[in-house]
N, C-alpha and C positions, 0 to 999 in steps of 0.2 A: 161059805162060812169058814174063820179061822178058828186058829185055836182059843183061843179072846171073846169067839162069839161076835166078832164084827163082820159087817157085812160090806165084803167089797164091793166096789163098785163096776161096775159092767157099762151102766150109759149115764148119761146126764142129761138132767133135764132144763131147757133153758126159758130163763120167763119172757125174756123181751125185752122191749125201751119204757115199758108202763103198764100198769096194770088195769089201763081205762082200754075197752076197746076201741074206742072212736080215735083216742092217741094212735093209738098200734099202727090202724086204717090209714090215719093221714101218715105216719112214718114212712109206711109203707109205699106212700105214693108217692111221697117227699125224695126218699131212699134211692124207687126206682128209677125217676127221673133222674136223678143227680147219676147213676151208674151208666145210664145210657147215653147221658152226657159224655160221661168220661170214655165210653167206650169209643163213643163219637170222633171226640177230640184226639185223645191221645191214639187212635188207628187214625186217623187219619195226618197226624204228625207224623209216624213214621213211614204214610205212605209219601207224603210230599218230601221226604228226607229219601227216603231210596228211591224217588221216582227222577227228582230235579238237581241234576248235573251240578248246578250251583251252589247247591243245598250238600256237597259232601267233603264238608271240610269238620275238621276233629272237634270243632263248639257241636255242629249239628250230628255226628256222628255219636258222641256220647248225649248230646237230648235224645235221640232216636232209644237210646240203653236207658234213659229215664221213663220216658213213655210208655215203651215195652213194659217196663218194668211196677209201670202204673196198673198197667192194666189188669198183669198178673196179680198184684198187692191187692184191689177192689175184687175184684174175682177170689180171691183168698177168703174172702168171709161176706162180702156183702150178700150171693147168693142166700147164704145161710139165715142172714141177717131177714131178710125178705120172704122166707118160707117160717122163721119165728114170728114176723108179724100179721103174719092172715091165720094161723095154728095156733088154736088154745093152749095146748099142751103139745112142745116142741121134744123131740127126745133125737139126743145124739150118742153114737157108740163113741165107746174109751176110746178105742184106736182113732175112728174118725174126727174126736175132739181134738187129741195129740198130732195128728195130722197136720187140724187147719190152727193149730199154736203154733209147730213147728216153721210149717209153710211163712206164716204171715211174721214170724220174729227173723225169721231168716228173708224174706226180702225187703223187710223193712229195714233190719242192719244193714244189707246191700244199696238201699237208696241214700244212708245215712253216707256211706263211703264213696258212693258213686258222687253226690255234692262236693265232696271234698272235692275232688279228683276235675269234677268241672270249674271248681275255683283255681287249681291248680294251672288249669288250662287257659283260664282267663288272665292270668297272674304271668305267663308266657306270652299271652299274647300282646299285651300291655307293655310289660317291661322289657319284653324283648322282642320287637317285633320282627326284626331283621335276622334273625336265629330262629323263628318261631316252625315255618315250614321243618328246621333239620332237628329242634326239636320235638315237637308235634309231629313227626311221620307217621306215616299210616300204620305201618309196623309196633312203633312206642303204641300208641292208641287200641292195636288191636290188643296189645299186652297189657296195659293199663284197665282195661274193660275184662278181659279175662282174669288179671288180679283182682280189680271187683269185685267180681259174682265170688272169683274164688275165697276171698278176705269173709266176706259176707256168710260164705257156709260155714269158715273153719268158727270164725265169732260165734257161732248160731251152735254149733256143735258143745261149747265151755256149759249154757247153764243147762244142757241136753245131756250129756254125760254125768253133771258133777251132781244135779239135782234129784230129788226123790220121783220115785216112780208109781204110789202108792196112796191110792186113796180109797178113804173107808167113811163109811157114817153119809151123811147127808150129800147126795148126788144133783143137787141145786145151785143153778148157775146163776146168781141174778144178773144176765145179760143177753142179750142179741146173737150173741155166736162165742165162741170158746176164743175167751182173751185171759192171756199169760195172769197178770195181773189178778183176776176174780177166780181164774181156776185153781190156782194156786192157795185159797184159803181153804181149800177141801183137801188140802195135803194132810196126811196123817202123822201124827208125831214128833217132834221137834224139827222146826221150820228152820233155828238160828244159821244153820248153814248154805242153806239154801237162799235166803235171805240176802244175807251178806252176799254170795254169789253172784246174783242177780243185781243186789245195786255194784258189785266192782264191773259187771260187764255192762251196764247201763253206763258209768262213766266213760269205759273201754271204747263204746259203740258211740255215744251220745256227746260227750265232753272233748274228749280228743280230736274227732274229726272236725265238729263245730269250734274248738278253739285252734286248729289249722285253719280252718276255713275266714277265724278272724285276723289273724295274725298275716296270710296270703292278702286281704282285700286292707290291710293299714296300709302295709307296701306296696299295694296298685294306689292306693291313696295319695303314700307321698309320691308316685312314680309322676300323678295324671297333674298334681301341686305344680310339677314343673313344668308341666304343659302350658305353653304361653299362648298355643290359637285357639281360638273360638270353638273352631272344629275340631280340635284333638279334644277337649274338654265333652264334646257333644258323640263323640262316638265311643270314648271311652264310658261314661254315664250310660249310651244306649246299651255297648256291651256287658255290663254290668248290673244293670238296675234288675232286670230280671229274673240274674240267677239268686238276687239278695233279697228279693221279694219270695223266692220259693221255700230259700235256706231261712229265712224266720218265722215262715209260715208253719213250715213242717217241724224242725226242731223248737221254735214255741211250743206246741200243741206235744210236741214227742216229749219234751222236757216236765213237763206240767203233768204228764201222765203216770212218769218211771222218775221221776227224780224227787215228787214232792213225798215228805214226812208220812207216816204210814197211821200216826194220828190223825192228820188230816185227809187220808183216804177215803171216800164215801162212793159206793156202787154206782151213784148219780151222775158222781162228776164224770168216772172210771167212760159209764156209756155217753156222754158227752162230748170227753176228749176223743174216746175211739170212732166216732161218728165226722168228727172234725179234720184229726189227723188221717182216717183211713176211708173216707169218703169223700168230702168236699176238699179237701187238699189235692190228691190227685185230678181231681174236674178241672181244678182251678188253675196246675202248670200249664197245661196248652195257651189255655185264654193270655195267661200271664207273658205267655214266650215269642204267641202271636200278634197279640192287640198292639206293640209298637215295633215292631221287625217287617222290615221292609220284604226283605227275603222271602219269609214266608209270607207275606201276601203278594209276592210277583210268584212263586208256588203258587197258590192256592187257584189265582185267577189263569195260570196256566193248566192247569188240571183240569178244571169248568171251564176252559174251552174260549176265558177271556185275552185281553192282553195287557202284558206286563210292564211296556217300554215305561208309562208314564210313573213306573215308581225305579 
């Protein structure tokens, strides 16, 4: 107790994705599969990326840093997610909820930047393809993925320092695991700063790199425009398509979650989007990186012991 007579908070209690149990039950199963999926996928992308000689050049080198990096993000909260939905009544300690916020906003700003960075890549490859080895050296690459991770914690650190630390009164979470967003309305005391904070580093995190990311892929656009063969047009498209399918999938879903009006905010949508963006999107890059790459599936059928010549 304070001097106020409030009663701090110590844990949190979290309700789930629904208050029907039979919901919970199928989330639950819904959930699991979808994690083991990704766990599936994405370890086994980086095994075929550090396994296949062919497979280590600086596209496949930072996919390998997105997968990892997948893995880590679902693991950041689905566990939690998954022991709230078989558990009537979930309780998480303060430290352990600030934890898995911290954890999962900090490498979720890292995947936001690590995107850029592989459009970046693609954007060398493209328009400069005869410079692209002395650009793209293994060394730029190792530094570039080290700036990542690094960019990623320093960003993650701005609403972790600037914001309040202090919650009182009601210790109810209406969600599935401790997210930025919902925990955040059990802040004590004038929020306007913290607020503000939070949407300038949502732009910081969310806007900037996604508006690099479009501005890099106009300029592969008009690059591929003067492409006059058939084949320059089909492999620029295959190099490309993939990573433009991930970048709207993930910043769709990231955007719609931290960028929309706070009038239209509803706990509903809040466990919807985090379900989308922080589960089924990471399942979904592998699929997406492998279902038309030739590479990795002359990988894959060399791992299982098949063979690769005919692709």
């Amino acid at each position: 107790m304070n001097n106020n007579s409030e009663t701090v908070v110590t844990e949190f209690i979290l309700l789930g994705l629904s208050d029907h149990p039979v919901a919970q039950t199928i989330f639950f199963w819904i959930v699991l599969a979808v994690y083991l999926i990704n766990l599936l996928g994405n370890g086994l992308m980086v095994i075929l990326i550090i396994t296949s000689s062919h497979l280590h050049t600086p596209m496949y080198f930072f996919l390998s840093n997105l997968s990892f990096l997948d893995i880590c993000y679902t693991s950041s909260s689905v566990p939690q997610a998954l022991v709230t939905s078989i558990t009537e009544r979930t309780t998480i300690s303060y430290m352990g909820c600030m934890a898995q916020i911290h954890i999962s906003l900090y490498l979720g700003t890292t995947e936001c930047v690590l995107l850029a960075v592989m459009a970046y890549d693609r954007f060398v490859a493209i328009c400069s393809p005869l410079h692209y080895t002395v650009i793209m050296s293994w060394r730029v690459c190792v530094q570039m993925a080290i700036g990542t991770w690094g960019t990623g914690f320093i960003l993650t650190l701005i609403p972790t320092v600037t914001g309040p630390k202090r919650f009182c009164g009601s210790n109810v979470i209406n969600h599935f695991s401790c997210e930025a967003q919902t925990v955040g309305k059990l802040i004590c005391g004038d929020t306007h700063l913290n607020n503000v904070v939070s949407f300038a580093n949502s732009i910081l995190v969310l806007i900037v790199p996604f508006a690099f990311i479009l501005v890099t892929y106009l300029r592969i656009g008009l690059a591929v425009w003067q492409i006059r063969s058939d084949q320059g047009w089909s492999k620029a498209l295959s190099t490309c398509s993939s990573h433009l399918a991930v970048v709207g999938i993930f910043y769709g879903s990231a955007m719609a979650m931290y960028l929309q009006p706070k009038s239209k905010y509803t706990s509903d949508s809040d466990k919807m989007f985090s379900v989308f963006y922080g589960v089924v999107t990471p399942m979904l890059n592998p699929l997406i990186y492998s279902l038309r790459n030739k590479d990795v599936k002359r990988a894959l059928q060399k791992l299982f012991g098949g063979k690769g010549s005919r692709y």
